[in-house]
N, C-alpha and C positions, 0 to 999 in steps of 0.2 A: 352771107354767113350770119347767125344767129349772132349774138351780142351776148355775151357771157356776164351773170351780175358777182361783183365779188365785192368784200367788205374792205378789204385793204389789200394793197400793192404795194411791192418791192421790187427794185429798177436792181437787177445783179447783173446787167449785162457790160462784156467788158471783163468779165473777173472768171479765174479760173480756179478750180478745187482746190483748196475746200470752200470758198469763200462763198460759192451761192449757198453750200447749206448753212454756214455759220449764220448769214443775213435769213435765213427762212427759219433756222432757229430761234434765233433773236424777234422776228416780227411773230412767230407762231405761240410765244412765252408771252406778248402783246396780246395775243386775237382773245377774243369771248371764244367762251365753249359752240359749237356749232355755227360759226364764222366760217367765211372762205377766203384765201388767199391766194393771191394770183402774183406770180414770181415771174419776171420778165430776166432770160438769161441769153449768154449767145455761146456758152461753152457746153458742146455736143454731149460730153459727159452727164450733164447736170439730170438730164432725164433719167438715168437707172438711179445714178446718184438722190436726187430727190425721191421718187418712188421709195427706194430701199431704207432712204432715213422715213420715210413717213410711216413705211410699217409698223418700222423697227420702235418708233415711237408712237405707235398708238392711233396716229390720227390719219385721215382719210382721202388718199392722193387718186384725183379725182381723172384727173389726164394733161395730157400734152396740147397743145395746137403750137403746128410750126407756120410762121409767117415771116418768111422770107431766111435768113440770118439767126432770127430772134424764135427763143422755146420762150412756149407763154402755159406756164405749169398751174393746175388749180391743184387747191389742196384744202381738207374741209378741217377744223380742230376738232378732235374728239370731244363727245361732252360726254361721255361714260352713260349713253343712253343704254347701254345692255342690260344695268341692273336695274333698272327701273321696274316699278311692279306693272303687268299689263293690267287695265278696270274693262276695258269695253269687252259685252257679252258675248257678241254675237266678232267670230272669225274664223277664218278661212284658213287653209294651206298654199302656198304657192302652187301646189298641183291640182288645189279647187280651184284657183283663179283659172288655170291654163285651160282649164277643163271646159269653164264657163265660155273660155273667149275662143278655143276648138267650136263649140256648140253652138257658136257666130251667134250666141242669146242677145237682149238688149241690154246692156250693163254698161256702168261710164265707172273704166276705170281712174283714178283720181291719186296724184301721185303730190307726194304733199311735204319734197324735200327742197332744198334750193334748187332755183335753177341751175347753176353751175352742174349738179350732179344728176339734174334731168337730162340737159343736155349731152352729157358726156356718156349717157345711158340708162332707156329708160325703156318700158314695155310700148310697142307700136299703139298708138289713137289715145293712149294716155292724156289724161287730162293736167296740165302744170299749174298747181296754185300752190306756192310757198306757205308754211303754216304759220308765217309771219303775216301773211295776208289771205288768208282763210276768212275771215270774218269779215273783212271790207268784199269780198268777192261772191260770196253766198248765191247771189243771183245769177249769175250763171253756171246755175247748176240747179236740175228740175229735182222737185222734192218729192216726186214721186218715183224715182230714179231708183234703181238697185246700185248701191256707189260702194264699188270694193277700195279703199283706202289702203293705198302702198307711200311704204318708205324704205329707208335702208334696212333698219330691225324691226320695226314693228312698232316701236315707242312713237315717236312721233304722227305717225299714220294713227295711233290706240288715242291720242288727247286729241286727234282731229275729226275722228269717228264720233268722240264723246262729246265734240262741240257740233257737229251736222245735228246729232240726235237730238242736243239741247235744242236746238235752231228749226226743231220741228220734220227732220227728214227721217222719213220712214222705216227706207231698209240700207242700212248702211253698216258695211262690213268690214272687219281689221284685218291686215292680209298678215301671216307670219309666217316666216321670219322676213318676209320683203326682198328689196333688189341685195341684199347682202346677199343672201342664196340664188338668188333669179339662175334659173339652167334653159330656161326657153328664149325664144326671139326677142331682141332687142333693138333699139334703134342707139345709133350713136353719132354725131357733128362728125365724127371721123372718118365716117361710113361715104359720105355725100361725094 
């Protein structure tokens, strides 16, 4: 099984409703904007339970994995990426992406949110580089490459397109709205 990367942990196991949300509360009012939290619970409830508060609050409940006894919940903190202004020129539709990757063209699609929520779901042969380490990773990734840049809205994929292009890549494209909309094939940990 993949190795899921998270910023902080919370041990709720042992404790029944409401107590895992009170603790995913309390560490989520902790986390940095665009952080993931990974919540360790054993009370079967805590799954809709979590989900439905994460909605409900904004921020971006990523999935489940059950391991044995133990729900191991990720969850991402909103950073209010929606209002951001989009810059980069050149972008797509999710239905140009779909369209490119029907037409089996050469294109590396390039997926540039945590892991956590690559993992949990993400477009099949996608490429994973966190936009936290975009710049340390540049090299693998050919610059003469057509690189459609997906994220969840489009905001972070938009300042990662704008730094390939700094970086000298050619044709490099901002998918919007990203995996928030995605309606075509997916891969997901859960699938396996």
């Amino acid at each position: 099984m993949e190795t899921i990367k998270f910023d902080q942990h919370i041990d709720a196991k042992g404790l029944a409703c409401p107590m895992p949300i009170v603790r995913t509360k309390k560490a989520m009012n902790e986390l940095e904007p665009g952080k993931v939290l990974e919540v360790q619970a054993t009370d079967k409830g805590s799954k809709a339970d979590i989900q439905a508060w994460a909605k409900s609050a904004g921020h971006q409940y990523l999935g489940t994995i059950e391991d044995g006894d133990v729900l191991n919940h990720y969850l991402r903190k909103s950073s209010g990426e929606e209002q951001v202004e989009k810059k980069h020129p050149h972008v797509a539709s999710n239905e140009e992406l779909q369209a490119k990757l029907d037409s089996n063209e050469e294109i590396v699609v390039l997926d540039v949110r945590e892991s956590a929520e690559y993992v949990f779901n993400h477009i099949p042969g996608a490429v994973s580089i966190p936009i936290g380490e975009l710049e340390n990773r540049l090299s693998v990734l050919n610059n003469d490459a057509e690189i459609y840049v997906v994220c969840r809205t489009g905001n972070r994929s938009d300042f990662a397109a704008q730094k390939l292009t700094e970086a000298g890549f050619k044709q490099v494209i901002n998918v919007i709205p990203g995996m928030s909309e995605w309606t075509y094939e997916t891969v997901s940990v859960n699938e396996k």
